[in-house]
TIGU-582340 format. One line per field, with one value per residue (C-alpha): x, y, z; residue number from 1. Coordinates in Angstrom, 3 decimals. Example, Ala and Ser with C-alpha at 12.3 -4.5 7.8 and 13.67 -1.06 7.14 Angstrom:
<pavos>
px <- c(12.300; 13.670)
py <- c(-4.500; -1.060)
pz <- c(7.800; 7.140)
resi <- c(1; 2)
</pavos>
This chain:
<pavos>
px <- c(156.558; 157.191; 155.311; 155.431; 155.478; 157.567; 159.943; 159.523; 160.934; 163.317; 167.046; 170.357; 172.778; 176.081; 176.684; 180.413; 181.822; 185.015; 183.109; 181.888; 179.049; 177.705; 177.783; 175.755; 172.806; 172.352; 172.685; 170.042; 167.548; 168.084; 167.392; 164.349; 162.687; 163.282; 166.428; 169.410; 172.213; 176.201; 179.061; 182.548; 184.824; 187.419; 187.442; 188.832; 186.824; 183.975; 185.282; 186.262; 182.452; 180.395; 182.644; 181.697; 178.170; 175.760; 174.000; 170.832; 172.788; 175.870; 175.434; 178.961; 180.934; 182.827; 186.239; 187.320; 190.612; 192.514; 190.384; 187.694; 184.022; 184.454; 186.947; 184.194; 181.867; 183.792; 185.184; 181.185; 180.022; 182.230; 181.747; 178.600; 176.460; 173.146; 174.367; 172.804; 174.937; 174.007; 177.007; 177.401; 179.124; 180.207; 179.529; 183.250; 182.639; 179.250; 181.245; 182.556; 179.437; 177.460; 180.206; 179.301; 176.450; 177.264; 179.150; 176.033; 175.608; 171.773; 172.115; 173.487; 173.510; 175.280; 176.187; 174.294; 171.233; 168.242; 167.465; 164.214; 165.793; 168.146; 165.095; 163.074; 165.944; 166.444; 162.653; 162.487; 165.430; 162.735; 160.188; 161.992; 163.652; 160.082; 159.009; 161.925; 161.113; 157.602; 158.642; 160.610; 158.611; 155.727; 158.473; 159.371; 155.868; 155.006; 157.782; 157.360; 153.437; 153.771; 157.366; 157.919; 155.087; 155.525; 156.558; 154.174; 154.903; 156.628; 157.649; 161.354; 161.836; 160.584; 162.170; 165.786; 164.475; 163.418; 167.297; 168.597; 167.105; 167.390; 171.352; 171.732; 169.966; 172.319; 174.866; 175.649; 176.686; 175.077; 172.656; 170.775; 167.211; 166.558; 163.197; 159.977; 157.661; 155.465; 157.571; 158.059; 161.671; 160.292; 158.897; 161.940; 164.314; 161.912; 162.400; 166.236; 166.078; 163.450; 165.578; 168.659; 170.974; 169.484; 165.962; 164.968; 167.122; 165.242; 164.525; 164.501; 162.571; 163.214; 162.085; 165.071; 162.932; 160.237; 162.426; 164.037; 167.651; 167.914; 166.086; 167.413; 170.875; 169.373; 166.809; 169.239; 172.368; 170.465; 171.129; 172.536; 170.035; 170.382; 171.958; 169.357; 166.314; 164.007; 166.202; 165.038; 166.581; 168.648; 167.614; 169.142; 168.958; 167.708; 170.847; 171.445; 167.669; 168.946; 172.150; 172.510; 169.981; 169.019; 168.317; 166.713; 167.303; 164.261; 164.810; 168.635; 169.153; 167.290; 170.207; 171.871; 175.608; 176.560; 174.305; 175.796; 179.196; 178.215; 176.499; 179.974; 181.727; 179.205; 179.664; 183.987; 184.451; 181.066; 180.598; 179.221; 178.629; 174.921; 174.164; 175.907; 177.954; 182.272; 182.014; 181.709; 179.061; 179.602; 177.531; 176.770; 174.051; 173.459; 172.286; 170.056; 168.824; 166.639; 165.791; 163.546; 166.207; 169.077; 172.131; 174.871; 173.536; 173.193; 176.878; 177.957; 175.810; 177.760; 174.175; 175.751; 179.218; 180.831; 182.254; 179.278; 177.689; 179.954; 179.955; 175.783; 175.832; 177.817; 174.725; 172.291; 168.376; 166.534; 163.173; 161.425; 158.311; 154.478; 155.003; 158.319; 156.221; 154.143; 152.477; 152.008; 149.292; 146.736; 148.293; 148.804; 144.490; 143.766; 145.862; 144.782; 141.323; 141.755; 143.260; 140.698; 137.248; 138.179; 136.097; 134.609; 134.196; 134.116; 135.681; 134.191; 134.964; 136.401; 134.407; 136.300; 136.373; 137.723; 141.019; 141.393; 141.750; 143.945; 146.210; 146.407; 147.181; 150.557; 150.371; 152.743; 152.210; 153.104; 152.174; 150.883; 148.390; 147.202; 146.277; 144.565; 142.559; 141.552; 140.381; 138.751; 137.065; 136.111; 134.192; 132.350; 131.241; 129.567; 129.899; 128.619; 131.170; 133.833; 133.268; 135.010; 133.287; 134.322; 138.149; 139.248; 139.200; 142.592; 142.127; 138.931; 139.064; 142.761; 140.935; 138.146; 140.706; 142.695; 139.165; 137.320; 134.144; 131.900; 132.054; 127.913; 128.376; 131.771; 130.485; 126.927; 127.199; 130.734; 131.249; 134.713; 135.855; 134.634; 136.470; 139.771; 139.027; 138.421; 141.368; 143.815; 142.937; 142.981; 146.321; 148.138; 146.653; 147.645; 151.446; 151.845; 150.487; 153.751; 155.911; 155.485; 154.782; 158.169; 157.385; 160.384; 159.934; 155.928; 156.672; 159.379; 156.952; 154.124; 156.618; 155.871; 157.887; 157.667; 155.762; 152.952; 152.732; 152.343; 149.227; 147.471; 147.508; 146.487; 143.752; 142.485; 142.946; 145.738; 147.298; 150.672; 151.552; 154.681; 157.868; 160.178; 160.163; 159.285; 155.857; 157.414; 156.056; 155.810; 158.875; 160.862; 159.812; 161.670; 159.322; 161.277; 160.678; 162.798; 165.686; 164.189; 160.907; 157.811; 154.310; 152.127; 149.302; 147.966)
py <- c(127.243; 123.610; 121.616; 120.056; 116.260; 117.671; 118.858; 115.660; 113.664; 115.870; 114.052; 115.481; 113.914; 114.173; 113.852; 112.602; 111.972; 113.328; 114.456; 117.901; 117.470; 114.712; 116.407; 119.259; 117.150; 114.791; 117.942; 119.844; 116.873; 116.084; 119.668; 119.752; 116.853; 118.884; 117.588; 119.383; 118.539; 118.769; 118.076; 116.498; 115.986; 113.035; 110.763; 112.406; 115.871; 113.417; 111.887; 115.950; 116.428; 113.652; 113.842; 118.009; 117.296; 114.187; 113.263; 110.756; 109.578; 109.449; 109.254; 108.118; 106.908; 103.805; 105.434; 108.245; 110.192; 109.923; 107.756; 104.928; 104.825; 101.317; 102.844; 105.543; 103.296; 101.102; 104.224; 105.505; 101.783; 102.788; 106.547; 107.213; 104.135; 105.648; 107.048; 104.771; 104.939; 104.403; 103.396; 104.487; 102.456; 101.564; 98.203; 96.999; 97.438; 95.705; 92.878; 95.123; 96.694; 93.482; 92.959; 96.604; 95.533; 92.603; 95.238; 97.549; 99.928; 100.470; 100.425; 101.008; 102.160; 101.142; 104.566; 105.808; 105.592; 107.507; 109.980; 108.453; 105.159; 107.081; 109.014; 105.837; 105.159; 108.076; 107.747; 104.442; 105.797; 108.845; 106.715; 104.293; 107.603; 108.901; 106.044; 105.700; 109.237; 108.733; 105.390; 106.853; 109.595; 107.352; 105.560; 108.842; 109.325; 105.793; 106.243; 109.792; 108.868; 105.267; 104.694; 106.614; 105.259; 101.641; 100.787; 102.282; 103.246; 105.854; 103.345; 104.153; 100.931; 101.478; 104.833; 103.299; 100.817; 104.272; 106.040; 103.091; 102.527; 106.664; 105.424; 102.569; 103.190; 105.429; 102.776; 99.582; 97.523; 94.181; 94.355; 91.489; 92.273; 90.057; 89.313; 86.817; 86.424; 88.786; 91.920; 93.261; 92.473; 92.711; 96.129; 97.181; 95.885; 97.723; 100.909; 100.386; 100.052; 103.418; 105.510; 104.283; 105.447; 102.086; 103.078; 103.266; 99.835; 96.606; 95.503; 91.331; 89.217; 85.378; 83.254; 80.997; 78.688; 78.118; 76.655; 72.989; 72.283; 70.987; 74.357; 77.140; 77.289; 77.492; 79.949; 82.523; 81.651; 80.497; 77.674; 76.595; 74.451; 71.005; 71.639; 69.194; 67.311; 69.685; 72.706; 72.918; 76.153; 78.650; 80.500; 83.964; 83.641; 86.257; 88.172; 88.220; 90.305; 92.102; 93.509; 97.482; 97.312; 95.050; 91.330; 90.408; 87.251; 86.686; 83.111; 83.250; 80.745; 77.772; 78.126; 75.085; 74.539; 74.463; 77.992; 79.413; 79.065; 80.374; 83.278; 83.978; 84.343; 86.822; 88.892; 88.850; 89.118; 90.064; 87.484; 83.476; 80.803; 79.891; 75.668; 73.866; 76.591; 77.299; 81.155; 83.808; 86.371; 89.520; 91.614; 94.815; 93.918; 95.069; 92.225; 92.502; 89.461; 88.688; 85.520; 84.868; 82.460; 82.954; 83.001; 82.773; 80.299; 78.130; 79.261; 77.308; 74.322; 74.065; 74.569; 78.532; 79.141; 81.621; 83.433; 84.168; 85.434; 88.217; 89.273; 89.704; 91.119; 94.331; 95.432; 93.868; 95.680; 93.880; 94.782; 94.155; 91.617; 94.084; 92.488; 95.180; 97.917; 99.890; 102.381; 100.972; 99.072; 101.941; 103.410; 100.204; 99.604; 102.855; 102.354; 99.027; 100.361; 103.196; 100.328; 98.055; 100.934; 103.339; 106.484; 105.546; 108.778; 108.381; 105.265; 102.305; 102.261; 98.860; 97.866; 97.788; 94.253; 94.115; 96.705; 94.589; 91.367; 93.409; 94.266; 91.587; 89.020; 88.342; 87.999; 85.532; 86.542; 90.299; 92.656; 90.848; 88.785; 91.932; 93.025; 90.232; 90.199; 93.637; 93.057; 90.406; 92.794; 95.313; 92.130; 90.860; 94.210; 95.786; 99.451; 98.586; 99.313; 96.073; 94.137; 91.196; 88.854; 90.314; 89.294; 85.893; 83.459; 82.996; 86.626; 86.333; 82.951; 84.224; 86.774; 85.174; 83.062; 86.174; 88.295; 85.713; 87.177; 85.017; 86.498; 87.040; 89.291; 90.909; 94.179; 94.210; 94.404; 95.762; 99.101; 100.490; 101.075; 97.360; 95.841; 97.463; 95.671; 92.478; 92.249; 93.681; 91.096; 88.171; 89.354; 89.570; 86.449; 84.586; 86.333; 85.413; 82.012; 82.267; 83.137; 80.178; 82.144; 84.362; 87.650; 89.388; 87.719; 88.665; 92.070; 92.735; 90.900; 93.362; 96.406; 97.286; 97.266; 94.456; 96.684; 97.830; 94.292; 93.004; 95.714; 94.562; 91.259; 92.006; 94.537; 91.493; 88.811; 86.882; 84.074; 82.943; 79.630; 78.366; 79.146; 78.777; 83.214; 84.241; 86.437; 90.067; 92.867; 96.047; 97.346; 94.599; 95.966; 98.086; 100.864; 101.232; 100.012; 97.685; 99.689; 100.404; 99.328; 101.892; 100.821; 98.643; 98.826; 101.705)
pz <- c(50.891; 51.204; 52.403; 56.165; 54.537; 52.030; 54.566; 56.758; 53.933; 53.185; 53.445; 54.058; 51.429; 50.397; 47.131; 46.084; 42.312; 40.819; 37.475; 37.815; 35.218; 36.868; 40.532; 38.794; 36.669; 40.027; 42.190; 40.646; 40.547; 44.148; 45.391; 43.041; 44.530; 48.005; 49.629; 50.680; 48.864; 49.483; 47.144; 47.367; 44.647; 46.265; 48.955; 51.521; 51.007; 51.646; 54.713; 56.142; 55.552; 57.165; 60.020; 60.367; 60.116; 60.123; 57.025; 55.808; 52.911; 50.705; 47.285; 46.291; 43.132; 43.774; 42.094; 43.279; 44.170; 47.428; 49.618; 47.187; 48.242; 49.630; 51.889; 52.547; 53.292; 56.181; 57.525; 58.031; 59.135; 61.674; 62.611; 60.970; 61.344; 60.760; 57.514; 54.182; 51.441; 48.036; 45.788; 41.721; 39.736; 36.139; 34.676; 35.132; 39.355; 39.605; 41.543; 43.875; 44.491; 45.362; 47.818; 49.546; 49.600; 52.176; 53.813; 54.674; 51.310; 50.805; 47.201; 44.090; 40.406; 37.175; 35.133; 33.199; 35.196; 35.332; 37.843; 39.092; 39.928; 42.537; 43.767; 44.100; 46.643; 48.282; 49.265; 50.481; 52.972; 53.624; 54.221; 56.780; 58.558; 59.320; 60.482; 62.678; 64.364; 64.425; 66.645; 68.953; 69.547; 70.903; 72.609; 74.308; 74.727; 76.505; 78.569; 79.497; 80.373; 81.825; 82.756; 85.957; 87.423; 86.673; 90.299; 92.983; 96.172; 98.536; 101.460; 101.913; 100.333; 97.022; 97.066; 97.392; 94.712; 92.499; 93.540; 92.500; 89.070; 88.261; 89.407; 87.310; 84.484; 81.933; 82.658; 81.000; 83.609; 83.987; 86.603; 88.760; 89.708; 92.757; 94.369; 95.498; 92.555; 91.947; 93.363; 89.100; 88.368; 84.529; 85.579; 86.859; 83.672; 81.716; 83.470; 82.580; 79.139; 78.992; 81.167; 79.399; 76.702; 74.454; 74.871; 71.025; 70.875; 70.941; 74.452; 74.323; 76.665; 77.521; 80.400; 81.260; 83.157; 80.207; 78.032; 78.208; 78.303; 75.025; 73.518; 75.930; 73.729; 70.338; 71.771; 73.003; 70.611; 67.182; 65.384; 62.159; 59.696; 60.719; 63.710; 66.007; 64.747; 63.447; 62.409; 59.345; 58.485; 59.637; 62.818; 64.914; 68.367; 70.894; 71.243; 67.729; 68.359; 70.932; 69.441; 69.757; 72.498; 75.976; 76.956; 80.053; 81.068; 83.419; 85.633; 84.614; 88.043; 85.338; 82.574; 82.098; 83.056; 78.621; 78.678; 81.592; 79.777; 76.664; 78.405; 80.279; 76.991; 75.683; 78.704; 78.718; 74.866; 73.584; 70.971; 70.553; 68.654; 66.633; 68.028; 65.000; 63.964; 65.126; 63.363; 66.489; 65.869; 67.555; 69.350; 71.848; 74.105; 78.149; 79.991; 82.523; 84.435; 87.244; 89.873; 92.495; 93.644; 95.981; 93.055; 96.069; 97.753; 94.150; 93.659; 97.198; 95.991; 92.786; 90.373; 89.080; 87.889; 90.248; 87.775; 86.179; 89.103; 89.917; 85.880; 86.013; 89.126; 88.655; 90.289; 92.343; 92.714; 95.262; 95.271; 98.713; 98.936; 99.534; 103.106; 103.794; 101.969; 105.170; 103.754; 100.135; 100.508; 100.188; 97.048; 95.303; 96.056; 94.584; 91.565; 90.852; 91.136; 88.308; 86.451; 86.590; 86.669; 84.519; 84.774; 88.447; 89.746; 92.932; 92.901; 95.413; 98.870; 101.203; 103.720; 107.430; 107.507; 103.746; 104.987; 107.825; 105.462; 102.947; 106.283; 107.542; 104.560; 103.588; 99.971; 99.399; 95.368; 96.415; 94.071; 91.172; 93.889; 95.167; 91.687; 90.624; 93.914; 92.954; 90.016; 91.257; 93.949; 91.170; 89.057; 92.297; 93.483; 90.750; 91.664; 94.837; 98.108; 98.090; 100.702; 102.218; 100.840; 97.079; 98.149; 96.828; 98.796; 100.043; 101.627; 102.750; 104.657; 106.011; 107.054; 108.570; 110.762; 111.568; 112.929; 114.095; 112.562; 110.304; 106.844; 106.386; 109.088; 109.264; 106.639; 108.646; 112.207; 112.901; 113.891; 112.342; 115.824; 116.513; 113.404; 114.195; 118.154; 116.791; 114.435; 116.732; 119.526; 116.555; 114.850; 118.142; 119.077; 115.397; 115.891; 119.636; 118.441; 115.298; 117.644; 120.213; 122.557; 122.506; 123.026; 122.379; 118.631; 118.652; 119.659; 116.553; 113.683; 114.830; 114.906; 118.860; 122.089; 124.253; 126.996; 124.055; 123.476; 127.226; 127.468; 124.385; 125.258; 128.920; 127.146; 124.833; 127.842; 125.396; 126.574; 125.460; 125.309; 127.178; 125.866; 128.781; 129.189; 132.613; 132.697; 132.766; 134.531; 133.022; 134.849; 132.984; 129.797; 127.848; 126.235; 123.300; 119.718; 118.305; 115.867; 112.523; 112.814; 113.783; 115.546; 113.631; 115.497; 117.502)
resi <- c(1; 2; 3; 4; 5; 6; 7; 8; 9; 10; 11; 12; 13; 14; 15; 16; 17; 18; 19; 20; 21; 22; 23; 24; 25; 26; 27; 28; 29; 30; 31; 32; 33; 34; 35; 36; 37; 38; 39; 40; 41; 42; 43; 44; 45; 46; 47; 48; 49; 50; 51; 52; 53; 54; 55; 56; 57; 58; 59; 60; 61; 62; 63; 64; 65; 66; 67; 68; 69; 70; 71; 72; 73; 74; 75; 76; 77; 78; 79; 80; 81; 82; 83; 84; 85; 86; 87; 88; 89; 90; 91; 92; 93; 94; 95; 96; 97; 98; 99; 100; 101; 102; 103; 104; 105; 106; 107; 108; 109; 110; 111; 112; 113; 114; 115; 116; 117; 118; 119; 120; 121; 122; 123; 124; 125; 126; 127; 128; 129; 130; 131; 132; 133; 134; 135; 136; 137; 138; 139; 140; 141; 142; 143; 144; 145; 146; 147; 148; 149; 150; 151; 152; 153; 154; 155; 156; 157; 158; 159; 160; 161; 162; 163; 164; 165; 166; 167; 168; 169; 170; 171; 172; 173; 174; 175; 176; 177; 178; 179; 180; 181; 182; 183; 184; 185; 186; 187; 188; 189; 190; 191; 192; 193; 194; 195; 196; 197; 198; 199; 200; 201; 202; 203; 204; 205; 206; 207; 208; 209; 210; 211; 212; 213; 214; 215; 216; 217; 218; 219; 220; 221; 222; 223; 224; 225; 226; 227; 228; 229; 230; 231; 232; 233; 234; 235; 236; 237; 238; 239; 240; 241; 242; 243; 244; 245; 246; 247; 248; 249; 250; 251; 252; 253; 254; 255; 256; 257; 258; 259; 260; 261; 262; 263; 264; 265; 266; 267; 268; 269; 270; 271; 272; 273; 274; 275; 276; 277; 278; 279; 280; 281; 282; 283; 284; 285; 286; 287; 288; 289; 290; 291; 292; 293; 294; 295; 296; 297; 298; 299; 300; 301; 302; 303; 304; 305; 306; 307; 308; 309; 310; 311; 312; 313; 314; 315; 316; 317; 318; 319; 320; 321; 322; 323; 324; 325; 326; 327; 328; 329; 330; 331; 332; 333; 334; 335; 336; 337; 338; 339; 340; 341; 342; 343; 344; 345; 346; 347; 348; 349; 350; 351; 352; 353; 354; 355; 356; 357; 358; 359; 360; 361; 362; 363; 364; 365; 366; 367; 368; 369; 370; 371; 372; 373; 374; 375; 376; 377; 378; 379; 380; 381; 382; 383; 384; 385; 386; 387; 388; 389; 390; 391; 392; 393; 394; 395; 396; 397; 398; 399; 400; 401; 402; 403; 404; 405; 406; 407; 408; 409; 410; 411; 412; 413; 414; 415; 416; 417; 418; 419; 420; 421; 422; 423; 424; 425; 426; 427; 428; 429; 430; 431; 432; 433; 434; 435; 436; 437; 438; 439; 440; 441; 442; 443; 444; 445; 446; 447; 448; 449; 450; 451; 452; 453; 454; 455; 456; 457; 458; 459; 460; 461; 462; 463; 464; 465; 466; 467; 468; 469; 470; 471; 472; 473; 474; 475; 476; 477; 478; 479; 480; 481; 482; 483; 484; 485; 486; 487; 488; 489; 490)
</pavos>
């Protein structure tokens, strides 16, 4: 019995020659070394096979009857890309097979030639096909492990966010991931390309705003030598990487006006020109992009070509800042904290007053800030419970402002009850305080009706300063929430 490396190197090939002794002598060494082998006499038997069935390789005479192996080969470029070919020839053709070479043959052999020389090829094709498989199956792996939990949360924003990817994702339309630093617009272009039809495709990365003007074309279009001052040689550009598979064009707002054009052309006609070159280079590449920026307001402002605009954003995935997230917040602290203490069983506990300065910080850095304040957290704490004064700063002394409780005593002498008293009566104070006074404004930031809002600040003796509102009485208030939005407080 063969094998199982045997068998994983074993190649489907299709053997093609119009001289029957020769199909028999190369027949019977290929099946001896363990590969399964298939025989055509002409050109067009040939073609009637690999389009039946789907083979490693083609082992193929240059002249044959009815359709040539050149021919052969463009018509499997085309229909059988995946297919190597390896091209026999006598001396006379040696020109034309250097030229099939340029044209995407693998290889090929002057007649006579000995049988291990073709074998020697064959198993280089082996070798690169197993490692191939054995790629994509840890890509499949990864992404069956890692990749449908990238993006945590169960807020009903993140799960239209989710829909939307599951939605968008087998597709190749251009697609526009929009969002405040920090929310994972890479995440999320990731989670396209590993739940799309290009997922064992390269996936190319490029930061639009960390490049200067003058680099930004060369970097995503390549350059010819000599091109600019210090092209010393010949250089392929990032979607020359990215061909077959997906570019993510992270910052796209920063692309100059001379990218921005040549970027248009690659998405209407699919090719482009190398810096210093006037020969188009074609490709097949989905591009997605993302911005923290507002693209249509840039648009108005003349600083983004219109028509580029509309061709990126076939689809738009705004993902909402940790601020819109209620609910999250908890998850995202637990996960962060199985990221950063592996095998913490059970894992640390927050302190009162460390919730109430998680709550009640904004996080301007969203997600990412609330990671590395975690982490941060985990560091300071030492496997003891976190505690407030484990937070960064920023938190912390937000917090501190927020409570009104000095931080050497805010995880000693506070009851739970009395931590959730003093922050309620501190937030409502800091929003009332945001709002000017307006309580129709304070009462929709904390996510309460008017009336729940008149009692806590009547509860917590709150003043608010003068807007120009008459004081209402609780028969004036409406005891509704406002649309959409639940209680924030209890």
């Amino acid at each position: 019995m063969p094998s199982v490396e045997l068998l994983s190197r074993s190649l489907e090939i299709l053997l093609v020659d119009d001289e029957p002794d020769l199909r028999g002598v190369v027949g019977e060494v290929l099946e001896e070394a363990g590969h399964h082998v298939t025989m055509a006499s002409d050109g067009a038997q040939a073609l009637a096979l690999g389009l039946a069935k789907p083979f490693d390789a083609i082992v193929c005479d240059i002249r044959l009857p009815l359709m040539d192996g050149l021919s052969l080969l463009r018509r499997f470029r085309q229909d059988a890309p995946n297919t190597d070919f390896i091209l026999m020839t006598a001396h006379a053709d040696v020109r034309q097979a250097v030229g099939a070479l340029k044209e995407g043959a693998a290889y090929y052999l002057t007649k006579p030639f000995e049988a291990e020389e073709l074998l020697v090829q064959l198993s280089r094709i082996a070798d690169r096909r197993v490692m191939e498989r054995d790629l994509a199956q840890a890509r499949r792996e990864l992404r069956d492990r890692g990749a449908k939990t990238a993006l945590i949360g169960q807020s009903p924003a993140m799960l239209r966010v989710l829909g939307l990817i599951d939605t968008v994702a087998p597709t190749d339309a251009p697609t526009l991931i929009t969002g405040e630093s920090g929310t994972g617009k890479e995440l999320v272009a990731r989670m396209l390309h590993e739940r799309g039809a290009r997922q064992d495709r390269p996936f190319v990365v490029i930061n639009c705003g960390a490049l200067t003007e003058t680099l930004i074309e060369a970097e995503l279009f390549g350059h010819e030598r000599g091109a600019f001052t210090g092209a010393d040689r010949k250089r392929e550009g990032r979607f020359k990487a990215a061909d077959g598979g997906v570019i993510f064009l992270d910052e796209i707002a920063e692309l100059s006006a001379t990218a921005q054009v040549k970027l248009l052309r690659v998405l209407q006609e699919g090719t482009f020109e190398p810096v210093g070159s006037n020969t188009p280079i074609k490709v097949d590449v989905r591009v997605l992009s993302a911005t923290h920026r507002n693209l249509a307001e840039r648009v108005r402002q003349g600083l983004f070509r219109e028509d580029l605009f509309y061709r990126i954003n076939v689809i738009e995935i705004p993902l909402p800042p940790l601020r819109q997230r209620p609910g999250d917040l908890s998850i995202l602290v637990r996960h962060f904290l199985m990221r950063f203490l592996p095998g913490a069983d059970p894992l640390p506990e927050i302190s009162p007053a460390g919730w109430a300065a998680l709550s009640g910080y904004r996080f301007p850095g969203n997600v990412r800030e609330l990671s590395h304040a975690i982490q941060h957290a985990a560091v300071l704490s030492a496997g003891r419970p976190i505690g407030l004064q484990d937070f960064p700063a920023s938190i912390s002394g937000h917090s501190n402002e927020i409570i009104g409780v000095p931080a050497k005593e805010s995880d000693q002498s506070l009851t739970l009850d009395d931590a959730k008293g003093a922050f309620e009566c501190n937030y409502v104070r800091h929003v009332v305080a945001q709002a000017k006074g307006k309580r129709a404004r304070a009462a929709k930031i904390l996510g309460i009706s008017r009336k729940s809002l008149w009692e806590k600040m009547k509860r917590h003796g709150i003043e608010a300063p003068l807007s120009g509102e008459r004081d209402p009485s609780p028969e004036d208030l409406d005891d509704q929430d406002p649309p959409g939005v639940g209680p924030a407080l209890a």
